[in-house]
N, C-alpha and C positions, 0 to 999 in steps of 0.2 A: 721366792714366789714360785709357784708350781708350774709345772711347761705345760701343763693340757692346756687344749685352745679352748673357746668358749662354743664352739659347735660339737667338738669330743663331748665335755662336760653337759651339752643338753642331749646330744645324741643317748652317752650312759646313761641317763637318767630314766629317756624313755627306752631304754630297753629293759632296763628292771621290770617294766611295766605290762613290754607289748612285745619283745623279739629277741629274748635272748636263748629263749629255746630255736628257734628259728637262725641266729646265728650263729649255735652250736654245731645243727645241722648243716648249714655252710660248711662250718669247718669241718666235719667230720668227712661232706661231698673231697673238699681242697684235700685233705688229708690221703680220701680214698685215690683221688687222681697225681697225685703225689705219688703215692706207693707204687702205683701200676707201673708208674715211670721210670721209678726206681727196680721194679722187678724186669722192664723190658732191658732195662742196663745190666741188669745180674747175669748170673748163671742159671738161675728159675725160671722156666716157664712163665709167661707171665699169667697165663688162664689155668695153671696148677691149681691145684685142691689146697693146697698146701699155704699158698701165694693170698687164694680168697678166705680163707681160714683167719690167716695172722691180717687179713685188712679188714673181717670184717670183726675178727677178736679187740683190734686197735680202735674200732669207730664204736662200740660199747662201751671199751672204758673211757672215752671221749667223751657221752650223752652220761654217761655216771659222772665223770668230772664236774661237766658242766652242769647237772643239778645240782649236785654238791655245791658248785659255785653260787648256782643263785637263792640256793637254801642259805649262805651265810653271810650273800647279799642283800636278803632280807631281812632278817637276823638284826646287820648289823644298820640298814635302815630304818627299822622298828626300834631299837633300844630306845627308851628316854630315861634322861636325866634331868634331876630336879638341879638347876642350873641356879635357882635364888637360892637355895641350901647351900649349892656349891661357894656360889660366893659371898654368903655370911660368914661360911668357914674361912674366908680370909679377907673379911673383915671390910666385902667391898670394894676392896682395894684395888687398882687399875692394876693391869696384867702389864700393858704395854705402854709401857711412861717414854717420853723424848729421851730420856739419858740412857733407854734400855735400846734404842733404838741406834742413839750415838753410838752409845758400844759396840753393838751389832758392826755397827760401820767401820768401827773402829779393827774391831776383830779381821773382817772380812781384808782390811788392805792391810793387817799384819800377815796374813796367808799370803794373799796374792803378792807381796812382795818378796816373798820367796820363791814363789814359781817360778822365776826366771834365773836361780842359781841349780846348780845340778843336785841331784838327791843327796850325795853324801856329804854336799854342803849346808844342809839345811837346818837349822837350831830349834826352830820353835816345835814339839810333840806334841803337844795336846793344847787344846784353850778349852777355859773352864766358865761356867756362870755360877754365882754365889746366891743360894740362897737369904731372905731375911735372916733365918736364923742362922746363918756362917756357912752351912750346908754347898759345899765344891760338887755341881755335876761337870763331866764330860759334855762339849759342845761341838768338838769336833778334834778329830787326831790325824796324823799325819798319815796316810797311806803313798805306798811306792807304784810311780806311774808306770803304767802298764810295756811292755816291752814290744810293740805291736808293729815297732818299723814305721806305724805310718807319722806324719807330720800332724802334731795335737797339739791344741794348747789347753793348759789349764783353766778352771773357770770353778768361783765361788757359787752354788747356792746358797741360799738361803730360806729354811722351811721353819714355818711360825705353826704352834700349837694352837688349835680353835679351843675354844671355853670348853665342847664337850668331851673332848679329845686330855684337858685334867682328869674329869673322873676316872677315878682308879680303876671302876668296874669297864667302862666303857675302853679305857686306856688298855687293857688287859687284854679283853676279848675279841677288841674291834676296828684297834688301832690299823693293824695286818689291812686285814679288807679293806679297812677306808682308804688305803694308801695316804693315812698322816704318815710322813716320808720322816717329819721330824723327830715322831718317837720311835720310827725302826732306826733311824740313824742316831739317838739315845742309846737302845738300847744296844748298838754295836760297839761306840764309842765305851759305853761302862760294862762292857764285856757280860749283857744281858743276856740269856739264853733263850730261843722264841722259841721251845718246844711247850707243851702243854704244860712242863712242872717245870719247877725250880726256879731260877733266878726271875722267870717269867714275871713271877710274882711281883717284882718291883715294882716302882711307881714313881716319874718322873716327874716336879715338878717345873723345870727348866720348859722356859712357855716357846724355844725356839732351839735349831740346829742349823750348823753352817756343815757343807762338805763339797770337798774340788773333786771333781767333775771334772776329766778329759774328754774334747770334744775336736771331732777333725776339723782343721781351717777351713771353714767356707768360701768358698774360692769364685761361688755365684759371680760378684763383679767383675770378675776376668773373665767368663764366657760371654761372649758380644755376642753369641746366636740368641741366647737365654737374657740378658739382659734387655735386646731389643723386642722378643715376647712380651717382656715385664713394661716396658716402655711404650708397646704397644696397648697393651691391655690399658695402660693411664690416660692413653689418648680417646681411648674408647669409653673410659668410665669417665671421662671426665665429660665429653660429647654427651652422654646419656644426663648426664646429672643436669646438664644444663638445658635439654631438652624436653627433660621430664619434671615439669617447674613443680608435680605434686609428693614428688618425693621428697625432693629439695625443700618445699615449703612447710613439711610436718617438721624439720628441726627448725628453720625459720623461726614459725610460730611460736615454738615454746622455746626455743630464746627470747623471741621477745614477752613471752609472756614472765617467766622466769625474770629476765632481767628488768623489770618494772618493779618487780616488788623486794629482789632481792636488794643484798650491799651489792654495791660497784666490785666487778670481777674484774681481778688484774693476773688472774692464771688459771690455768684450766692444766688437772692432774690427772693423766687416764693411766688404768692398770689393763695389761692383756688382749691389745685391740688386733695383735696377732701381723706376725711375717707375714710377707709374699713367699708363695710354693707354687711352683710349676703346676700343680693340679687345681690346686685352689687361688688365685691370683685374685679374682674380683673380692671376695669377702675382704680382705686387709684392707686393698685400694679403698674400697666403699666406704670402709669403717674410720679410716683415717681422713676420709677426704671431706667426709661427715662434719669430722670434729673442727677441722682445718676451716668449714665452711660455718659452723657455731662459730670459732672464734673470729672470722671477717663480719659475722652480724652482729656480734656482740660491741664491734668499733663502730658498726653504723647507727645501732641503737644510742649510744653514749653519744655519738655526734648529734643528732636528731633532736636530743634532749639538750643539746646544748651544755653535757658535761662536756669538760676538758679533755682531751684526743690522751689516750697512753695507752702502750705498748701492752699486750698481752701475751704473755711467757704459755707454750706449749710443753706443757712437760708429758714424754711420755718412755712407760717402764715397760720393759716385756722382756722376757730373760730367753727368747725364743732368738733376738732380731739377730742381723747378722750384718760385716761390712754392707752387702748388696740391700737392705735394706734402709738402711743409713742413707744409702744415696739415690733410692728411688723416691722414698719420704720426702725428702728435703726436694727433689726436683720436682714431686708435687706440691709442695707447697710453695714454691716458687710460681710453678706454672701458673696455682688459682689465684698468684697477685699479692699472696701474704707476707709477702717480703717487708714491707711500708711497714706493717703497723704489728707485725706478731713475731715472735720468737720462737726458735723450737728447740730443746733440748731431750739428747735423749738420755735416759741414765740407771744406774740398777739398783737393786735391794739394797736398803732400804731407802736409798734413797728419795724414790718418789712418794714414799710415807711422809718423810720428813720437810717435804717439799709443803706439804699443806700448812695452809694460813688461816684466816677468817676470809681472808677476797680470793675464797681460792674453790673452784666449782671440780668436783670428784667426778669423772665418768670411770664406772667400773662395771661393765656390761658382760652377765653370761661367765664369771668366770668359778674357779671348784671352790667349792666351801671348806677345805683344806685351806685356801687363803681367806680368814678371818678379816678381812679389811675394815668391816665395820665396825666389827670389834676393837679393830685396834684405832681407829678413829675414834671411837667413842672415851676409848681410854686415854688419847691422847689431848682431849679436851674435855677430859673429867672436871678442870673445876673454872667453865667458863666457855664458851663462845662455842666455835665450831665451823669447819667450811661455808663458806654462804647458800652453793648449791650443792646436794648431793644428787646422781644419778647413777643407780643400781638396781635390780632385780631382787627384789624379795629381801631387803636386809631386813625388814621384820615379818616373819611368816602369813599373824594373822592382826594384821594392823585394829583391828577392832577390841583388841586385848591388849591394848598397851600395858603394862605395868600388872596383868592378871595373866595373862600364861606365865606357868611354872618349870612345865617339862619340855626339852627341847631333845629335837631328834638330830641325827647328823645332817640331814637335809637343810635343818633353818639354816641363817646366814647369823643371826639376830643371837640376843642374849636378854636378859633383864637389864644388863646396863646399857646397851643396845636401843632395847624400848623406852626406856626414859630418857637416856638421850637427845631420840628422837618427839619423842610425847613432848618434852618440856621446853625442846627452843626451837621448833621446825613444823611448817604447816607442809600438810600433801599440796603439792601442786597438781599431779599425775598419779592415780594409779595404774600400776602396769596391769597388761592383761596376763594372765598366769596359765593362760589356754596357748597363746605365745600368738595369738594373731594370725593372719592369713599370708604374712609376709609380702613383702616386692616380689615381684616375678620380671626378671632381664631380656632383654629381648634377643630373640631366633640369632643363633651366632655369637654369645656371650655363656658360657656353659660352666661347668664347675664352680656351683657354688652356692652356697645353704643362703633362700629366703630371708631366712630368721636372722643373718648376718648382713645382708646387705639393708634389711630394714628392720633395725632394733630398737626406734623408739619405744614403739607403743608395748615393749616388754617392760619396760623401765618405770621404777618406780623413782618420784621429782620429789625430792625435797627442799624447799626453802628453808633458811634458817631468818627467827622471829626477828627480826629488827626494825626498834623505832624509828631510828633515824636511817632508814635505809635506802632513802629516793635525796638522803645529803651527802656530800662528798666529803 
């Protein structure tokens, strides 16, 4: 799963739109005040001819860069691909099946149990995926951890190919930009060459990539200045949530609207609801305390109705979290009471895929379209049922063409087996608004921290799944 947060991934989005000339300029300002810094340290003058020559020769080819960039930003957000073409040419056939999924899991702890012997102990070089027709890619090879001194540990990801990200054409020319991370780390592993010719030319089937990733020890839990901010910050958002009964009550509500009509939820699966960081604190808090508070309504809805009291499992994946997250999370959810009646676990690729059921409600809010999710839901209940609830952002672009859009850009979330998925066993509950809403705003003294994160219902598009017997246990 990809580490951008979901405020990076709508930030880039509007900047393609409205400010990345404007950012360029920033950086080219950061660059010029950089240099001058660097020339007051030198042996140059720093107001030489010489000095403003080579800074402001460096901030040109900067603004050339940076066009260049968003000419292939565009480029590569304009392609379309006929995605029903794509998958007649195989026959339909689901990309991401549970067994491929197993595997995946399977792979990842045959790595990680190496990590913990020394390099020139280590056996396993390469792991492969087998095409249908026999066909061996590269999936990930062993590389030598870097020699850096500092205190790392190893860490698996794992990066899934979206539907558009097979076409050859689009795979070729736009993989790079889009940062699908799965096919540059393809073509590393099969010794692809990414220059304009040659090996370029390949074309990966392999719908996914594993690769270890050293990362320094987070050591957050052991600064008690830093952990009591964070602790601070939970006693303050938690004071607001409960004072501010109108924010609170838009999840409210559509739990309980949602859970009237759907099956009985017995788990709640979220992808990407983002760490606490020192700059940004409230968005995580918010986002979690959110869900935490879904699942305290969803036991009061069931009591109310006089279904029978059980337990509901928190599952939640982010390949971001860290120890000190772990145990802010969990001392929030304690705090709000949910100790009684909910569960929380937390867990990694692919795990929280595999985690889905039929009684099991999806929040996956804001996160990059590089992570296929609904894709891969849809393929994993290709022949039959499906989560009860889903909530996401645009998994089908233009919901009024169910089963009639043909071309899809990198932007969609959706596919054709995506839309009928959806078309054939799930009514809208909610359309999100795709203007993104006017956001929460926190009150004077609560700072660092995007709107659109502390209040991301009404971006979310609600899916019920159809069932008859859905008000029976």
């Amino acid at each position: 799963m990809p580490v951008t947060t979901r405020s990076q991934y709508k930030a880039g989005k509007l900047a393609l739109t409205k400010g990345i000339r404007n950012d360029s300029r920033k950086a080219s300002l950061r660059h010029t005040c950089s240099s001058c810094k660097d020339a007051k340290a030198g042996s140059v003058e720093s107001g030489s001819d010489s000095d403003v020559d080579s800074v402001l020769s460096s901030n040109n080819e900067n603004e050339d860069k940076a066009e260049l960039h968003l000419d292939l930003l565009k480029a590569t957000y304009a392609h379309t691909v006929d995605l029903i073409a794509l998958e007649k040419q195989r026959n339909n056939a689901p990309v991401f099946s549970r067994t491929l999924l197993l595997q995946i899991r399977k792979q990842r702890q045959k790595i990680l149990q190496e990590t913990y012997l020394p390099y020139e102990r280590r056996k396993v070089k390469h792991l492969a995926w087998r095409a249908p027709d026999g066909h061996l890619t590269n999936i990930w090879a062993r590389t030598k951890p870097s020699q850096t001194g500092q205190k790392c540990k190893e860490h698996v990801r794992v990066e899934f190919v979206p539907r558009i990200a097979l076409d050859p054409d689009f795979q070729r020319d736009f993989a790079g930009p889009a940062q699908v991370e799965a096919v540059i780390w393809l073509r590393e592993y099969n010794h692809a060459i990414t220059q304009a010719h040659g090996a370029k030319q390949l074309h990966f089937d392999a719908p996914y990539a594993l690769k270890t990733v050293e990362q320094e020890e987070g050591y957050a839990h052991l600064d008690t200045e830093l952990m009591q901010r964070y602790r601070d910050a939970l006693v303050q958002s938690l004071a607001y949530w409960k004072e501010h009964s109108d924010l609170h009550h838009k999840f409210t509500k559509m739990i309980e609207g949602t859970a009237a009509i759907s099956a009985p939820i017995k788990k709640i699966v979220c992808f990407g609801v983002g760490r606490v960081r020192p700059d940004y604190m409230y968005d995580s808090i918010f986002q979690h305390m959110a869900i935490f508070s879904m699942a305290q309504d969803l036991i009061k809805h069931y009591e109310a109705i006089g279904r029978k009291r059980r337990r509901i499992q928190i599952v939640l994946q982010d390949p971001c979290y860290e120890e000190a997250d772990w145990t802010l999370f969990r001392e929030l959810h304690q705090a709000m009471g949910c100790n009684p009646s909910t569960d929380l676990e937390f867990v990694q690729d692919p795990d929280g895929l595999l985690a889905i059921d039929s009684s099991t409600m999806v929040i996956a809010p804001h996160l990059p379209t590089t992570f296929p999710w609904s894709q891969i839901i849809a393929d994993l209940f290709a022949s039959g049922s499906g989560p009860a609830v889903i909530i996401g952002d645009c998994p089908v672009t233009d919901r009024r063409q169910f089963g009639k859009k043909t071309t899809f850009t990198f932007r969609d979330r959706g596919s054709p087996a995506v839309a009928k998925f959806l078309s054939d066993r799930y009514v809208v509950f909610q359309e999100g608004l795709w203007s993104g809403g006017d956001g929460t705003l926190l009150a004077l003294g609560i700072d660092e921290y995007s709107p659109f994160s502390i209040d991301w219902l009404p971006d979310m598009d609600i899916y019920v799944r159809k069932e008859d017997d859905a008000l029976t246990d």
